[in-house]
ZAGUKE-849777 format. One record per atom (N, C-alpha, C, O): residue in three letters; x, y, z. Coordinates in steps of 0.001 Angstrom, whole numbers, plus 500000, padded with zeros to 6 digits. Layout:
N
ALAXYZ;...
END
This chain:
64
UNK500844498822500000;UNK500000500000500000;UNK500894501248500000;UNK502042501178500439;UNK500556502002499678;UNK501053503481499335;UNK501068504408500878;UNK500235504823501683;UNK502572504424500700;UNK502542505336502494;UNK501848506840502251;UNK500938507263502964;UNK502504507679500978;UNK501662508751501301;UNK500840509171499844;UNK501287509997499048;UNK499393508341499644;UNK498782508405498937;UNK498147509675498378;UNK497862509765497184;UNK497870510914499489;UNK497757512192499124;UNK498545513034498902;UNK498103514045498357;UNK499683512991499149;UNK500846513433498146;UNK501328513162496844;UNK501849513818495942;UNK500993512002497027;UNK501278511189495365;UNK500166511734494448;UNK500605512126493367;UNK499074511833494582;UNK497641512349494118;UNK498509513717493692;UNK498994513920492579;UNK498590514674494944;UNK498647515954494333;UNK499621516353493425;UNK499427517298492661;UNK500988515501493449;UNK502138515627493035;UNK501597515026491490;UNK502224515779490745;UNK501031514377490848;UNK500324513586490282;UNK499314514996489072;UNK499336515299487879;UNK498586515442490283;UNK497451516345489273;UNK498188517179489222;UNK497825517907488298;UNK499644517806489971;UNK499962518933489084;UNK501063518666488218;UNK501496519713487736;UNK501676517640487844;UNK502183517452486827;UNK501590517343485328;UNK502052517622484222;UNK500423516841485760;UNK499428516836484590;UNK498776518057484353;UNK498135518243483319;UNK498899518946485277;UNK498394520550484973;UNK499661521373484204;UNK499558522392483522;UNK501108520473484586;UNK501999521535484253;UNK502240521537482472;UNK502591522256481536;UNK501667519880482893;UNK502301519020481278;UNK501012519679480117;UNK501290519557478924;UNK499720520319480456;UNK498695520867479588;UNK499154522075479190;UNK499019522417478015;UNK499956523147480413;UNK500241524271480238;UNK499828525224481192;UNK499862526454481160;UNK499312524189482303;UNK498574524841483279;UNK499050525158485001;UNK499000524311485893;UNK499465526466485150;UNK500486526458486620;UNK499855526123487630;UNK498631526226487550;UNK500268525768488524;UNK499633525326489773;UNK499044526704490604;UNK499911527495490976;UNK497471527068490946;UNK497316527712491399;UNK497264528458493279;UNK496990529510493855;UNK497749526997493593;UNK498141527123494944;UNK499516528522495225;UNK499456529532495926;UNK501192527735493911;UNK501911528637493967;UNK501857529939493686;UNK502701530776494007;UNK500642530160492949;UNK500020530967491934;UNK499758532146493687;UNK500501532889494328;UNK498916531887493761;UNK498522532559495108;UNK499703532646496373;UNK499877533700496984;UNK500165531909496555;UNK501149532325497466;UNK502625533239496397;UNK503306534025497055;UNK502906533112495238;UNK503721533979494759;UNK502775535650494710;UNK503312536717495007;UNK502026535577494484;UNK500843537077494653;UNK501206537585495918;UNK501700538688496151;UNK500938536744496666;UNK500743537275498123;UNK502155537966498707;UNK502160539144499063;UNK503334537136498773;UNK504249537455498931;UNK505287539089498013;UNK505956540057498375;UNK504722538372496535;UNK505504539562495956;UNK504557540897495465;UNK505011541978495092;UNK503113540520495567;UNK503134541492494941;UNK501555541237495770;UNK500598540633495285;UNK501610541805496968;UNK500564541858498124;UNK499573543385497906;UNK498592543673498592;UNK500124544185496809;UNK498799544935496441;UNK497765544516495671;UNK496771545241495655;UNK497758543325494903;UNK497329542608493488;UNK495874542177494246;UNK496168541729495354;UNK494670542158494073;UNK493733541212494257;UNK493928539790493841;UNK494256539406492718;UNK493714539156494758;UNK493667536876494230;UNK492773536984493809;UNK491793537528494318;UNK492866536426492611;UNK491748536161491533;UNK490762534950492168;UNK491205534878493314;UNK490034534286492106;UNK489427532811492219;UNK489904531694491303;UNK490265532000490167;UNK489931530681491619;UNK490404529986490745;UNK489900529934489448;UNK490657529647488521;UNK488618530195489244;UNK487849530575487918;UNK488602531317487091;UNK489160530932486063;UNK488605532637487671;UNK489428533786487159;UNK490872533269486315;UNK491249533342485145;UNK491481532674487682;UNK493076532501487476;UNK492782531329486289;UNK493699531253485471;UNK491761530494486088;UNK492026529676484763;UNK492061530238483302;UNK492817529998482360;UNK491069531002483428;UNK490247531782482382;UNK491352532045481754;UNK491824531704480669;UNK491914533149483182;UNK493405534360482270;UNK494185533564481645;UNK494726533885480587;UNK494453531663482596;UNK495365531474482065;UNK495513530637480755;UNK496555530293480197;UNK493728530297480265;UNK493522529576479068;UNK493850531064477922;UNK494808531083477149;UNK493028531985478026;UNK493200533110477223;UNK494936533232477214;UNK495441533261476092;UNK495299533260477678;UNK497402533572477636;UNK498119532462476848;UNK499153532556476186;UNK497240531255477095;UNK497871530335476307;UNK497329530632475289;UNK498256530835474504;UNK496251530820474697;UNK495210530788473418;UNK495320531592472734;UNK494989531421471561;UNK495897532973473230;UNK495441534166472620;UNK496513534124470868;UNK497604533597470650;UNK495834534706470178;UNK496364534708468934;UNK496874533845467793;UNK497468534149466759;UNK496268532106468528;UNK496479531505467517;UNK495114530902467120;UNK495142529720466776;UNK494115531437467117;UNK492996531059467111;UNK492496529731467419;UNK491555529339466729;UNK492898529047468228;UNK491974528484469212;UNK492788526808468437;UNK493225526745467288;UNK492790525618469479;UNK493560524841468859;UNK492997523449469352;UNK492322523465470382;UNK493148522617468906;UNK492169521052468918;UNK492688520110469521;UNK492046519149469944;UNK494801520367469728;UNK495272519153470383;UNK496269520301470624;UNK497285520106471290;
END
């Protein structure tokens, strides 16, 4: 059995977030906070949105 099964999980979904193009929004929020503590935290909604539009923007939209 797996000693630490919820680490492996998370370590797990964010590799697969990193490998789509997608940053982890945990660091996401604690790099805000720390460096740049005037900024409003987006919601995670938000923080996807911006970050599908940033990947997307200008190549009109893509299938794979």
């Amino acid at each position: 059995m797996l000693k630490y099964p919820r680490a492996l999980w998370r370590w797990a979904v964010q590799t697969a977030r990193l490998c789509c193009g997608m940053p982890d929004y945990d660091a996401y929020v604690r790099h805000l906070r720390a460096h740049h503590p005037e900024r409003p935290v987006p919601s995670y909604g938000e923080f996807f949105r911006e970050r599908q539009e940033a990947r997307y923007r200008g190549t009109g939209g893509r299938c794979c």
